[in-house]
C-alpha positions, 0 to 999 in steps of 0.5 A: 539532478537537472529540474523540470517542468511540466503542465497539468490541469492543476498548475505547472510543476517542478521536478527531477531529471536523472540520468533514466527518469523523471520524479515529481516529490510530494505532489499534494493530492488533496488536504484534509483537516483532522478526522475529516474528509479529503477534499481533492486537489485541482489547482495551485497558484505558481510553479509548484516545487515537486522537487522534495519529499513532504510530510508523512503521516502521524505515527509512531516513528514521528514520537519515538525512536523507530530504531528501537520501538521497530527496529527490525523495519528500520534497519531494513527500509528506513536507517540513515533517512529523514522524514517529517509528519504532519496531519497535513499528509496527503501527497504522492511521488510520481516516477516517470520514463523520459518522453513518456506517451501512454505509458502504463501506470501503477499506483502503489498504496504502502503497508503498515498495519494501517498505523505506519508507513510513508510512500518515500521509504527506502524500498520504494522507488519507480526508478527502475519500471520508468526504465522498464517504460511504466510509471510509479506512483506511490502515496501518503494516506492518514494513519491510525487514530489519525486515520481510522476515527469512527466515533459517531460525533465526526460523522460526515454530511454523507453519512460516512463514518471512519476510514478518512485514510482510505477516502484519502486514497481515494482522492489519490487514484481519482487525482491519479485518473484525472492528471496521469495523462500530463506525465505521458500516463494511459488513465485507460491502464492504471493498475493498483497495487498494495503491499500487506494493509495496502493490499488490504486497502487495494481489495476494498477499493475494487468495490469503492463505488467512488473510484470503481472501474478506475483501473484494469488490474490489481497487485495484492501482495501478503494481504489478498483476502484477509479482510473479506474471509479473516479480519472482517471490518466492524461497524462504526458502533463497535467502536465507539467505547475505544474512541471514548477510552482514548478520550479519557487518556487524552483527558478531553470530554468530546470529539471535538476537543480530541480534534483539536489536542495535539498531535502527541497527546492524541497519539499516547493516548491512542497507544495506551487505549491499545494497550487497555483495549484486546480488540484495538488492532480492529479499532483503527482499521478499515469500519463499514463506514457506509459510503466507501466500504459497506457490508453488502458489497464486501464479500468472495461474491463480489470480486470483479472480474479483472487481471489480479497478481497476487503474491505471499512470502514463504516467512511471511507472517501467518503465512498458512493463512495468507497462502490459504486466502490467496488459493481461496481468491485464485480458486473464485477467480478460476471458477468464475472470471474470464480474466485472470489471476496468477500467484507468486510465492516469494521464497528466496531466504534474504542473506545477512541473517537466518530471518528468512524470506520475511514479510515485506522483503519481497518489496527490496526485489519488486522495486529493485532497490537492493542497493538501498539495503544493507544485506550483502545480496549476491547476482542471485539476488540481483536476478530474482529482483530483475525477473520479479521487476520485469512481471509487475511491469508486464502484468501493467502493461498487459494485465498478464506478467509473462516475459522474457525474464521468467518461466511460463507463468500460468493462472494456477492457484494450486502451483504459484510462481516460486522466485528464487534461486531456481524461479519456477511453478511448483506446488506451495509449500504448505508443510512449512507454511503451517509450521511457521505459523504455529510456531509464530515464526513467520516474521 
């Protein structure tokens, strides 16, 4: 790869030129000091050296061996990669097509329970949409208790109280906003996408009043709802004798001794406090935080009426439910917008193994990075990546997936776009849905 370089309103950058497109690694965004909130990013001194990756966020694979806490995820997106962390994260990847004028842009936020994760994992890549003429960004937010601390004793001078990985976010589409158009970006055409607790995060930020109308269209893929009809946020305060359980493992008696703690003790201490505690998946994710996310404005009600492509996979985990929420949204946005919502269902059953069409692994074709993998994938899976590819740069582009490489693709909740051997609407497949997750089979 050849360097380059280009001017933004923070300073000059550095990057990559390959044989398709342009790649900026590890832009910082914003910095961020524990349990604190992001402050943005408008200017560095010199050149700066986008040329690799930086520093993922704290989590589990950065204290134990992920090939064996997780070694299901890392064998399939991470084996073979190296990766750094640091409660100093806040960068993002940007790919870029050559000679790029008012393309349009897709910000990616990654999933992982709000716990794990990083923006430069083996299936992410923009390579293929900067070929297809539509810029990729994808970013690194803060993580668990790293990420998610709503005790009252960090509360900010605005009143808010937990959610610093969803105000880091925030700062990454608002540097996105201001900054996209030096990379040849439309800020008029920035389309959010998130996958599992990004998509989570991407339904929670369509009413952020501190990046609201920041974009034209959302991706929601196997997370659309699940927080506003399942999993509904807590307020701060319920989570107040978690936090102070996990002092206790830390052996510090304040807040601002749990700061300061290193990153393992705190990261232990959290993890046992999760194991003492039934509600703790609740307890590091997104809180009323009363600035970003607040309760009155987190409801079906409030869905704002823009393009939405929503998907499932058909092995997905829970996926009764993850099909139900999905109709429920297509349903609202059928009945009330002018815009529209089409929905996929991902059900091409992944060779190598019997695992099926898991969660996440329609990410390896929406992204093509097949090759990355270590499935032996076939030309059938090769088109199903190109036709799915294809639809997420459409549906960019023009809020509506409709393309050469697809079927007619219609706003119908009750029949979504089935990719696989044979893509095409047909009903779901709710049968098989329900059993996987009685059975707890859906993976």
């Amino acid at each position: 790869m050849n360097n380059v370089e280009i001017k933004t309103d923070c300073g000059t950058l550095r990057g990559l030129e390959n044989e398709s497109c342009l790649e900026f690694r590890g832009i910082r965004y914003a910095k961020a000091e524990r349990f604190k909130y992001p402050e943005q990013v408008t200017h560095w001194d010199g050149i700066y050296d986008a040329t690799a990756y930086r520093a993922c966020a704290f989590q589990h694979r950065a204290f134990e061996d992920d090939a064996t806490v997780n070694a299901f995820y890392h064998n399939e997106f991470r084996k073979g990669l190296s990766f750094t962390y640091d409660d100093d994260c806040l960068f993002l990847n940007i790919w870029v097509p050559k000679n790029a004028q008012n393309c349009p842009v897709i910000l990616y936020i990654h999933g992982g329970s709000f716990t794990g994760g990083s923006a430069n994992e083996g299936q992410i890549s923009g390579v293929r949409f900067a070929e297809k003429g539509v810029i990729l960004v994808a970013c690194n937010y803060r993580l668990g208790a790293f990420g998610f601390c709503a005790h009252p004793d960090v509360t900010a001078k605005n009143g808010a109280c937990g959610n610093q990985g969803l105000f880091d976010q925030t700062a990454a589409i608002r540097w996105v906003k201001e900054n996209i158009a030096a990379f040849g970006g439309d800020p008029g055409r920035i389309t959010l996408m998130g996958q599992s607790a990004g998509a989570m995060s991407v339904d929670i930020h369509l009413n952020n009043p501190l990046c609201r109308n920041m974009f034209t269209g959302a991706i929601l893929l196997s997370g659309a709802g699940l927080q506003r009809y399942f999993a509904r946020p807590l307020a701060p305060e319920k989570t107040v004798s978690f936090w102070n359980l996990i002092m206790q493992n830390a052996g510090v008696s304040s807040m601002r001794a749990l700061q300061e703690t290193d990153a393992q003790t705190l990261y232990f201490a959290w993890k046992k406090a999760c194991k003492q505690d039934k509600l703790s998946l609740l307890h590091t994710m997104p809180v009323y935080d009363g600035v970003l996310l607040q309760k009155g404005m987190f409801s079906k009600e409030t869905i704002p009426d823009i393009p939405y492509l929503l998907g499932t996979t058909a092995d997905d985990m829970m996926p009764f439910f993850l099909e139900t929420f999905a109709k429920k949204w297509g349903a609202y946005a059928k009945k009330h917008h002018k815009s529209k919502c089409y929905i996929y269902n991902f059900s091409r059953r992944l060779p190598g193994d019997e695992a099926g069409a898991w969660h996440s692994s329609d990410l390896l074709y929406a992204f093509s990075t097949l090759d990355f993998n270590w499935r032996p994938f076939r030309n059938t899976d090769r088109d199903i990546a190109e036709q799915l590819s294809d639809a997420l740069c459409a549906f960019a582009a023009n809020g509506d997936p409709n393309c050469e490489s697809i079927p007619q693709w219609r706003d119908d909740y009750k029949n979504p776009m089935h990719f696989c051997e044979n893509t095409c609407m047909k009903h779901w497949n709710t049968r098989h849905h329900v059993y996987n997750t009685l059975t707890g089979k859906g993976f």
